[in-house]
C-alpha positions as CSV (number, residue, x, y, z in Angstrom):
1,X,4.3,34.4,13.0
2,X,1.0,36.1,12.2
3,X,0.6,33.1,9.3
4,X,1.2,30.4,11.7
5,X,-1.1,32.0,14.4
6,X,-4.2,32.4,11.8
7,X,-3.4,28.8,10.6
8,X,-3.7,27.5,13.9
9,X,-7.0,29.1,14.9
10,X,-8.6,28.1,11.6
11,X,-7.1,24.4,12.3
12,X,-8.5,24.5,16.0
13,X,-11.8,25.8,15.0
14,X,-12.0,22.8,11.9
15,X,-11.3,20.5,14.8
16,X,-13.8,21.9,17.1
17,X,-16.5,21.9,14.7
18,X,-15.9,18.6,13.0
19,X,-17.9,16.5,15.6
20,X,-21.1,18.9,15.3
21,X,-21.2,17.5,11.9
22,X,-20.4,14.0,12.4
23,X,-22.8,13.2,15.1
24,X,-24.8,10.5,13.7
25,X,-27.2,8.8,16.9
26,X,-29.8,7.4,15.1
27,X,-33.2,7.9,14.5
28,X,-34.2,8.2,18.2
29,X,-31.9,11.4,18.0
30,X,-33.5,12.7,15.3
31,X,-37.5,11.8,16.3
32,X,-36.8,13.6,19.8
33,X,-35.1,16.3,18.5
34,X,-38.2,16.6,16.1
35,X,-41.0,16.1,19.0
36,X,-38.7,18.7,20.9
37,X,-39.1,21.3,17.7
38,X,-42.9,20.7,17.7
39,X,-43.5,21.2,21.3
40,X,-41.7,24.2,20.8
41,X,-43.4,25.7,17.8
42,X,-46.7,24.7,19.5
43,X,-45.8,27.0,22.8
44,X,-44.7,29.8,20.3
45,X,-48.1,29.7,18.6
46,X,-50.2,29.6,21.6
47,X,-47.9,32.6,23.2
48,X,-48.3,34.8,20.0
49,X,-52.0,34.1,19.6
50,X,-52.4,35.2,23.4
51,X,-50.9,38.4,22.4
52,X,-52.8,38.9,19.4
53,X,-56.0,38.3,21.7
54,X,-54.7,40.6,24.4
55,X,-53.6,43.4,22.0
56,X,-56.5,43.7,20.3
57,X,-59.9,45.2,20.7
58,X,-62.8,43.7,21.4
59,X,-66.6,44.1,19.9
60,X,-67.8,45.9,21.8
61,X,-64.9,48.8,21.8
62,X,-64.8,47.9,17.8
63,X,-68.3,49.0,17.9
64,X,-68.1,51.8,19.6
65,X,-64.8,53.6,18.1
66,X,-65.6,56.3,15.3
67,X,-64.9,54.6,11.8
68,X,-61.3,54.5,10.7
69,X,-60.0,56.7,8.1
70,X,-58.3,54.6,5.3
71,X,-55.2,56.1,3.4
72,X,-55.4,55.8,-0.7
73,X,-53.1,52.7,-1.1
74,X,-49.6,53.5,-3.2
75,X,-50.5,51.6,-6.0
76,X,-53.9,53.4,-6.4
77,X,-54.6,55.6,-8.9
78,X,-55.6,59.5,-7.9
């Protein structure tokens, strides 16, 4: 019983997932799937480079902060 359970899920999931892989609509598919990708890699970029802007000091308070103590790097020798 257990057999013939597992067979059937793998059998219903081989099914299911058969026309994922078989959808073949053309080359408008695939071009607006692509201009879909790049107009979401181009919002990504502008949201991270917002945050990098907003997280990070300016000039002015770069100028002003004592200067930063630097730690020996792991490879460097003592």
């Amino acid at each position: 019983m257990k057999k013939h359970l597992i067979a059937l899920s793998l059998a219903a999931t081989a099914l299911s997932a058969a026309p994922a892989f078989a959808r073949d609509d053309g080359p408008r598919f695939a071009q607006d799937l692509l201009d879909a990708l790049v107009a979401q890699h181009a919002a990504a970029s502008q949201s991270i480079a917002g945050h990098a802007a907003k997280d990070s000091p300016t000039r002015a308070e770069e100028a002003s902060a004592p200067p930063r103590a630097h730690a020996p790097s792991p490879g460097a020798a003592s």
